[in-house]
N, C-alpha and C positions, 0 to 999 in steps of 0.2 A: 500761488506764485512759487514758480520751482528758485532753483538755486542760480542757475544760470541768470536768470530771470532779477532775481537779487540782487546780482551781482553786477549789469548791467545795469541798472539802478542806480545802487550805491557810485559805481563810478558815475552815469550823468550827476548827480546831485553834487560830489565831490571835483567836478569838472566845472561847474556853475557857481558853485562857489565853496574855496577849500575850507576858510576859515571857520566860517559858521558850521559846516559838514566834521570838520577835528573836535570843535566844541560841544556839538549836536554829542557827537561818539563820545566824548570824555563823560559827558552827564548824562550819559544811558549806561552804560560802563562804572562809574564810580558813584554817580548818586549824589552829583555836584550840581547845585541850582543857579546859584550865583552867580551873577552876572559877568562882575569886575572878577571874580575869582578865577570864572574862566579865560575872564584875558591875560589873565596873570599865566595861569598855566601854559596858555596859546603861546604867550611871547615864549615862555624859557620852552616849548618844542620845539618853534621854528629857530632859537639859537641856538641847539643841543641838537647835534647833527647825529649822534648817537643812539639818540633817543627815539624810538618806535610807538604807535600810537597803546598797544598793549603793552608796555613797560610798565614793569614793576614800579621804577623809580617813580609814576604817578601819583603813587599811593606814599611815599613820602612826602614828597611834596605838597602833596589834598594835607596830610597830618600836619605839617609845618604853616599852612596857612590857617588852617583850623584852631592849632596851638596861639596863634599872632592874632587872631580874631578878627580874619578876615575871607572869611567865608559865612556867610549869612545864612544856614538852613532857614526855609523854609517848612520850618519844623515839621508838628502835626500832621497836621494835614491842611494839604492843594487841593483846595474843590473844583473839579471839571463841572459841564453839567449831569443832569442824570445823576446825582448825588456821587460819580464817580471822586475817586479821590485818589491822588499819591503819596505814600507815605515813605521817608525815609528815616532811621531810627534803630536802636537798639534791642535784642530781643531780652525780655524780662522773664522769669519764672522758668516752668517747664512747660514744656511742649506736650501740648495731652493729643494722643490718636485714641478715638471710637471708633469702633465698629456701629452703622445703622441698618435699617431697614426701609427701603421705600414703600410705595400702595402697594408695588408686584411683589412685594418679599424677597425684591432684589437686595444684595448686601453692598454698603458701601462706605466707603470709611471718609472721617472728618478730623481733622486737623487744627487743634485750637490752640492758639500762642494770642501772647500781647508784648506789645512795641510801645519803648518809651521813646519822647523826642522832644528837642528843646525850640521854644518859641525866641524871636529877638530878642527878647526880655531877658533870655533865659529862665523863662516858666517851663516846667516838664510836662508834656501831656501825655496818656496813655490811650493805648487803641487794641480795643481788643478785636480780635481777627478771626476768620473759621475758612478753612480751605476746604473744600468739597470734590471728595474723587480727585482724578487724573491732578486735578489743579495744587491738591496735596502732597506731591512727589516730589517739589523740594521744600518746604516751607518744613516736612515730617523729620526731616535732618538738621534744625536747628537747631542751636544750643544754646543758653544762656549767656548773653554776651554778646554774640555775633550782629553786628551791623546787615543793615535789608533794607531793600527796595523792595515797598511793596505798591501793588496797582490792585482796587478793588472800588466795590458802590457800598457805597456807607446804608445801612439797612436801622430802623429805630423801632422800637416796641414798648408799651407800658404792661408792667407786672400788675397782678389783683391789686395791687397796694400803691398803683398810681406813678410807680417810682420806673420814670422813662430807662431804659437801655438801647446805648446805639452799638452797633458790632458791625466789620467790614469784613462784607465775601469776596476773599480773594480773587480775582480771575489772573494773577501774574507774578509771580514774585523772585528775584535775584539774592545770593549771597554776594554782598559787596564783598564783606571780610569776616573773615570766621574773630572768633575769639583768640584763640590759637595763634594767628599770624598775627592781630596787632600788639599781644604779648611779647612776640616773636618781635617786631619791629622794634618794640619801644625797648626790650633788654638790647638791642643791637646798638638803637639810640643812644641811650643810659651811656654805654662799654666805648663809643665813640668819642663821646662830651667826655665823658671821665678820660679817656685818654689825653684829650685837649688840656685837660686842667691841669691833669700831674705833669706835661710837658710845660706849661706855664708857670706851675710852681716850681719845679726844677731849673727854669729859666731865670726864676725871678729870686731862687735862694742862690746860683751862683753865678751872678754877675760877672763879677773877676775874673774866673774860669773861660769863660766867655769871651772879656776882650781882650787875655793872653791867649790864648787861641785863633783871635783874628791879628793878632800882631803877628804872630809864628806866620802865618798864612802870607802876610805883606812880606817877610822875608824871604 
């Protein structure tokens, strides 16, 4: 399917119906599962007339309903069939690239990171992951830290010593948010609120000040 072809697409599905089609895009885009969560976000676009479906301003807001605990990940992992799974989550450790070998003595490189994620409970799971060739071209610029969407088939194996290992080969994966930018956000956050405060406490040490300057104003 070319681009045109896409595109054409996207508008029938978005002509059929908007809402679910804005929502559909928010949780392919941000990595948002939740239901109610997306309704939430759906209302404050259609009020926010400023607001564009790729605006940044989503990404405070995903944080500000995450902070209130009302975004429900679907932690871990989403089992499709086919042992497919989606994971979305943070990256843990370092990112190790190899170089392999296949049967033709072709060379090919692999890609292995692990993603930690939290369940309802708030239990942490981890997943470790191996990207293969082409499919390793973004997963290999990861860093510690960085939020991912990842799409992969959960694959298991037992070691001589009986002791199972499961690993997920990527076939897809997005950078929601680097490391970097939600540091970036939350000092913005921080420098915001704190602004808010010292204006509240300045308000609230001089009162006086305050309703002699609304008398001046009556006169």
């Amino acid at each position: 399917m070319n681009y045109k072809e896409m595109r054409n697409t996207i508008e029938q599905m978005a002509n059929e119906n908007y809402e679910d089609f804005t929502k559909a895009l928010i949780s392919f885009e941000k990595g948002v599962n939740d239901k109610e969560a997306l309704d939430i976000l759906y209302d404050n676009y259609t009020n926010n007339d400023s607001l564009t479906l790729l605006n940044e301003e989503f990404d405070y807001m995903i944080d500000e309903l995450r902070e209130s605990g009302q975004i429900k990940e679907n932690a871990s992992l989403e089992k499709e069939d086919n042992d497919l799974v989606n994971i979305v989550g943070n990256v843990v450790g370092e990112v190790e690239v190899v170089e392999r070998e296949n049967k033709n003595g072709e060379a090919f490189k692999v890609v292995n990171f692990s993603v930690v994620s939290k369940d309802d409970e708030g239990n942490k799971h981890y997943t470790n992951c191996s990207a293969y060739g082409e499919k390793g071209d973004i997963p290999k610029d990861f860093k510690q830290g960085d939020f991912v969407k990842l799409f992969g088939q959960e694959r298991k194996s037992i070691d001589d010593n009986g002791k199972e290992h499961t690993n997920v080969r990527i076939l897809a994966s997005k950078l929601l948010k680097a490391k970097e930018q939600m540091k970036s956000q939350e000092e913005k956050k921080e420098s915001v609120l704190g602004a808010i405060k010292k204006f509240k406490a300045e308000e609230k040490a001089n009162p006086t000040e305050k309703k002699e300057a609304s008398k001046e104003a009556e006169r």
